[in-house]
N, C-alpha and C positions, 0 to 999 in steps of 0.2 A: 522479439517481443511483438505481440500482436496486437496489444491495445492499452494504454496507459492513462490516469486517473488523476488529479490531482482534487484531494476533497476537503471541507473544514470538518471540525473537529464534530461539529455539529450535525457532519450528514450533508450538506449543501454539494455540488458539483463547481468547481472554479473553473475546470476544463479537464477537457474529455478527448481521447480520440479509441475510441472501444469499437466492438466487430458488432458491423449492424444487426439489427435486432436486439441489443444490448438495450434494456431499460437503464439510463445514464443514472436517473431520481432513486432507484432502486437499488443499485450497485454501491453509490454515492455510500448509501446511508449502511446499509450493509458493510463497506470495506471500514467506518468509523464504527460502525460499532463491534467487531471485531478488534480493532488496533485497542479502543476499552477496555473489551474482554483480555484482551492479551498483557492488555497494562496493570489491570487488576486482580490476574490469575499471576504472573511475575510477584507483582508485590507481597500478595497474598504464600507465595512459596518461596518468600525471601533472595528473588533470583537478581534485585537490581531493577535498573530501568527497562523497561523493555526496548530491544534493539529493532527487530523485525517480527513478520508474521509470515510465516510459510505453508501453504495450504499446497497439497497434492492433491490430481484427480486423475481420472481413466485418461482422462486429453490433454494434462498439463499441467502449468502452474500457476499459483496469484499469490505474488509478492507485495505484501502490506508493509509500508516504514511509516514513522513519521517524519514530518518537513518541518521541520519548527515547533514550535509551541503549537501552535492552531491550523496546522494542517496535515494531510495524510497523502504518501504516495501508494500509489496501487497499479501493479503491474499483471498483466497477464500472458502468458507463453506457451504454444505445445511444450508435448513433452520432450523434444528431441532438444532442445533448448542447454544451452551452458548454464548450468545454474551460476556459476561462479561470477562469471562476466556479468551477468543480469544484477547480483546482490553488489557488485563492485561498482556499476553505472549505476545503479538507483542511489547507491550512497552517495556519488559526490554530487550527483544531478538533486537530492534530498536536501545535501548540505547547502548546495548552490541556489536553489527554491528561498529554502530558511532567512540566509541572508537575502536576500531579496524583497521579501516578502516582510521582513524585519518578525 
């Protein structure tokens, strides 16, 4: 993992640790509204809640969940990266957040 996000629901930044040059404000509100789209493209094709969000690129990946109700995790990874390991640590680290955060 190269840099990970925690955001509200709203777009806000709670905490950050992303590759410099990363605009945090920009990202922030970007990876929420995304997890939106993904929650309202689900419902809208009868798929359930939405679990995660998975974006591919030419250099990797960015792993969208939600934390709870009102917040969002956001991961980012080259591509040489274990997808598997990444979506299995962001879940309990998500769940672990959740409770937390009530």
């Amino acid at each position: 993992v190269e840099g990970a996000m925690l955001v509200t629901l709203d777009g806000l930044p709670l905490a950050s640790a992303l590759p410099q040059g990363a605009d945090e404000d920009r990202v922030a509100a970007m990876a929420a509204a995304a997890l939106s789209m993904g929650a309202r493209t689900t419902a809208e094709l009868r798929r359930g809640s939405l679990q995660q969000m998975l974006v591919k690129g030419d250099s990797g990946y960015i792993v969208i969940i939600s934390a709870g109700t009102d917040t969002v995790l956001a991961a980012i990874s080259n591509g040489e990266a274990k997808l598997g390991m990444i979506l299995y640590e962001m879940k309990i680290a998500a769940r672990d957040l959740a409770r937390e955060l009530g």
